[in-house]
VOPAGU-2260 file (C-alpha; in pm, 1 decimal, decimal comma):
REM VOPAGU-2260
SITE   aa  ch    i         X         Y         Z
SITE  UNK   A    0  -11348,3   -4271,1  -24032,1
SITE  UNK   A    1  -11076,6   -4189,2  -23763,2
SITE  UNK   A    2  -10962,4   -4589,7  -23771,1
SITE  UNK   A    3  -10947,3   -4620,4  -24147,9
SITE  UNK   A    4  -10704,2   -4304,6  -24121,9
SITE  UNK   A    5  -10527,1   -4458,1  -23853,1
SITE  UNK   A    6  -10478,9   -4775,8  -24020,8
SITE  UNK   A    7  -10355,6   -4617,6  -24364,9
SITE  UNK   A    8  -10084,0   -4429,9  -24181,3
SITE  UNK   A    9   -9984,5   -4765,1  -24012,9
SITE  UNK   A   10   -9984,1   -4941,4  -24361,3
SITE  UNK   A   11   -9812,3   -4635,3  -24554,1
SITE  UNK   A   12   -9588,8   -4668,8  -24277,4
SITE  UNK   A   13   -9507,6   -5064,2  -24278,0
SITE  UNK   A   14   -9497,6   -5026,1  -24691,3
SITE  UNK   A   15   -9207,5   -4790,3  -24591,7
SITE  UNK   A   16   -9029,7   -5019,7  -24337,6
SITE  UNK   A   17   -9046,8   -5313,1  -24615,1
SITE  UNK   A   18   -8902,7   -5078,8  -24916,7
SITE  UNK   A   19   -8609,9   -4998,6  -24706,8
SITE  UNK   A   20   -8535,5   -5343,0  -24627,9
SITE  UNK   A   21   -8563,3   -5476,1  -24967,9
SITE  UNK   A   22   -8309,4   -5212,4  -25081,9
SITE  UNK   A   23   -8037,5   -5292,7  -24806,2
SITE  UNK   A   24   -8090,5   -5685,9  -24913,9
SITE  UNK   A   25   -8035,3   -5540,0  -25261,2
SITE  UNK   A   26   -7744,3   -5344,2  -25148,4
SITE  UNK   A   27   -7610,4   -5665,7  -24968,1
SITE  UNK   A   28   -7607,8   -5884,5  -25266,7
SITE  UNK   A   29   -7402,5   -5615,6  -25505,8
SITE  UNK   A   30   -7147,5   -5563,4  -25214,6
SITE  UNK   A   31   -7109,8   -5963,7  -25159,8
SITE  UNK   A   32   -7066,7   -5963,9  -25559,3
SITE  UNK   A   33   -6832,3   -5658,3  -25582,1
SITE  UNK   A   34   -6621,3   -5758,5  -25289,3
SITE  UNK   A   35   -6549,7   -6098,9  -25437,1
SITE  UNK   A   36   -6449,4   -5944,1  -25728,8
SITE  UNK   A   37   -6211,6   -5687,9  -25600,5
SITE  UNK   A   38   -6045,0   -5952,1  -25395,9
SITE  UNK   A   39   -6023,6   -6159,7  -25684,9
SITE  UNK   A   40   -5853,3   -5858,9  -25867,2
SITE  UNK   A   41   -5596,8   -5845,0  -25576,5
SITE  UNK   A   42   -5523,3   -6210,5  -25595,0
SITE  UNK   A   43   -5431,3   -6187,2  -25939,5
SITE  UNK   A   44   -5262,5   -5894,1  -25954,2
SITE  UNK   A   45   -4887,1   -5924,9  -25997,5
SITE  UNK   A   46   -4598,8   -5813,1  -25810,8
SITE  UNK   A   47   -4455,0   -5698,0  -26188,4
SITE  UNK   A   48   -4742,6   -5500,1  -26258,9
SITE  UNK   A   49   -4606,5   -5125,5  -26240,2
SITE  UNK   A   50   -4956,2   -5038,1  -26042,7
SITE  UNK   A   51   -4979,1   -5303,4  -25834,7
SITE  UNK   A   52   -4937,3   -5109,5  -25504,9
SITE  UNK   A   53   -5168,9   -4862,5  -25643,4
SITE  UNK   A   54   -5479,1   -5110,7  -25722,6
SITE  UNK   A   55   -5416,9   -5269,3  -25384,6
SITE  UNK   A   56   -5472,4   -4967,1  -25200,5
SITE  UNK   A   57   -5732,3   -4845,0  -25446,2
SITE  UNK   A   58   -5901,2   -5227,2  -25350,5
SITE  UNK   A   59   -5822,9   -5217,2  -25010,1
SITE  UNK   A   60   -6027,0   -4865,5  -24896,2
SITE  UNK   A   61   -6320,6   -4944,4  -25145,1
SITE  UNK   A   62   -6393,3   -5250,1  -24982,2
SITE  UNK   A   63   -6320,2   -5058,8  -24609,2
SITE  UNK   A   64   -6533,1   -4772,6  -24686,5
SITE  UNK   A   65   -6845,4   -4999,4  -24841,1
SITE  UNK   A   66   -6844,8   -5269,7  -24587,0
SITE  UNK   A   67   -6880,1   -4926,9  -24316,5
SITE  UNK   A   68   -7157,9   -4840,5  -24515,0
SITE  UNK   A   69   -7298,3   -5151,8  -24501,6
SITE  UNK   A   70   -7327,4   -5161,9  -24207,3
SITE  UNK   A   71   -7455,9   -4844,8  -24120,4
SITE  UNK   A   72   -7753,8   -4926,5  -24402,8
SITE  UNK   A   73   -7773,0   -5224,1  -24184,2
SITE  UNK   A   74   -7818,1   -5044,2  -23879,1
SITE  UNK   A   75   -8044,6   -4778,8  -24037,3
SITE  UNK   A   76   -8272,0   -5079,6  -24221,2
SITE  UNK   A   77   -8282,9   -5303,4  -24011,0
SITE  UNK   A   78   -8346,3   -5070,8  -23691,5
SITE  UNK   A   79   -8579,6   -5221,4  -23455,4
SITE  UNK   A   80   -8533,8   -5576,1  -23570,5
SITE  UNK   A   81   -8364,6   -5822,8  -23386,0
SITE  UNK   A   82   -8285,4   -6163,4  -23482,1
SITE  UNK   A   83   -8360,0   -6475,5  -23310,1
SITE  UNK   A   84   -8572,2   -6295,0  -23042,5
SITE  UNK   A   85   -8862,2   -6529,6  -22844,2
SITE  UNK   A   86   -9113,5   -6399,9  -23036,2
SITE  UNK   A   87   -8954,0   -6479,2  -23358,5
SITE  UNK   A   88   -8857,6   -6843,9  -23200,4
SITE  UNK   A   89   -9229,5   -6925,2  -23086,4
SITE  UNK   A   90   -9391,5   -6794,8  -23445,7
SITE  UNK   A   91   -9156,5   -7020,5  -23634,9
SITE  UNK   A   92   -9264,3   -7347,4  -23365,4
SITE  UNK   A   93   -9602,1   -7233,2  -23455,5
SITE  UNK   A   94   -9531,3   -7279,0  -23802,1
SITE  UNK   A   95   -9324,8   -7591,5  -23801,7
SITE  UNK   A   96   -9624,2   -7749,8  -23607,9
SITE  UNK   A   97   -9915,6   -7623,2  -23837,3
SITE  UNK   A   98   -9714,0   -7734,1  -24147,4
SITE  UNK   A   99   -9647,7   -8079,3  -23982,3
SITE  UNK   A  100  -10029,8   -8133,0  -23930,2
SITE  UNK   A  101  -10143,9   -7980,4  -24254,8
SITE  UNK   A  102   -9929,6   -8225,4  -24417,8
SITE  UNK   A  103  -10011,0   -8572,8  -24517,5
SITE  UNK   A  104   -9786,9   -8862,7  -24381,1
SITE  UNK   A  105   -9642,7   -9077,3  -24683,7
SITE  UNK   A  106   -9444,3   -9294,5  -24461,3
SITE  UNK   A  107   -9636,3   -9631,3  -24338,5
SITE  UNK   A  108   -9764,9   -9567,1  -23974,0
């Protein structure tokens, strides 16, 4: 009884870690999109344009202040997780290798 507590707390918890992850990737993918499309709107803005210096700034601290909240969503997300560790290095050898002899050869041997 205790372990099947134990191990729904662990689960609720790791359903947690996941959700927060898939919302920073989420959050990742509108600031790559909205980012390219403010710098586009800087590139084509024109020196005649009365508000040029205005949208520039304007531009210029929206994509400061969301690429610092990036990354502290980043930080906050992705806490606890590094990349390219030697765990994560031996799991994927292991599953190079088990995919390479699960595989059938087409090539003549």
């Amino acid at each position: 009884m205790e372990s099947d507590k134990n191990y729904s707390k662990k689960y609720l918890k790791a359903k947690e870690k996941v959700r927060r992850v898939k919302w920073f990737y989420f959050h990742l993918v509108g600031y790559i999109i909205v980012v390219v499309l403010l710098l586009y709107n800087i590139y084509i803005l024109g020196e005649n344009n009365p508000y040029a210096n205005f949208f520039l700034w304007f531009n210029s601290l929206m994509i400061l202040f969301w690429t610092i909240f990036i990354i502290l969503h980043g930080r906050w997300a992705l806490r606890n997780k590094t990349f390219f560790s030697k765990k994560w290095e031996s799991k994927k050898a292991e599953e190079f290798l088990e995919k390479e002899n699960n595989t059938e050869t087409t090539m003549w041997e």
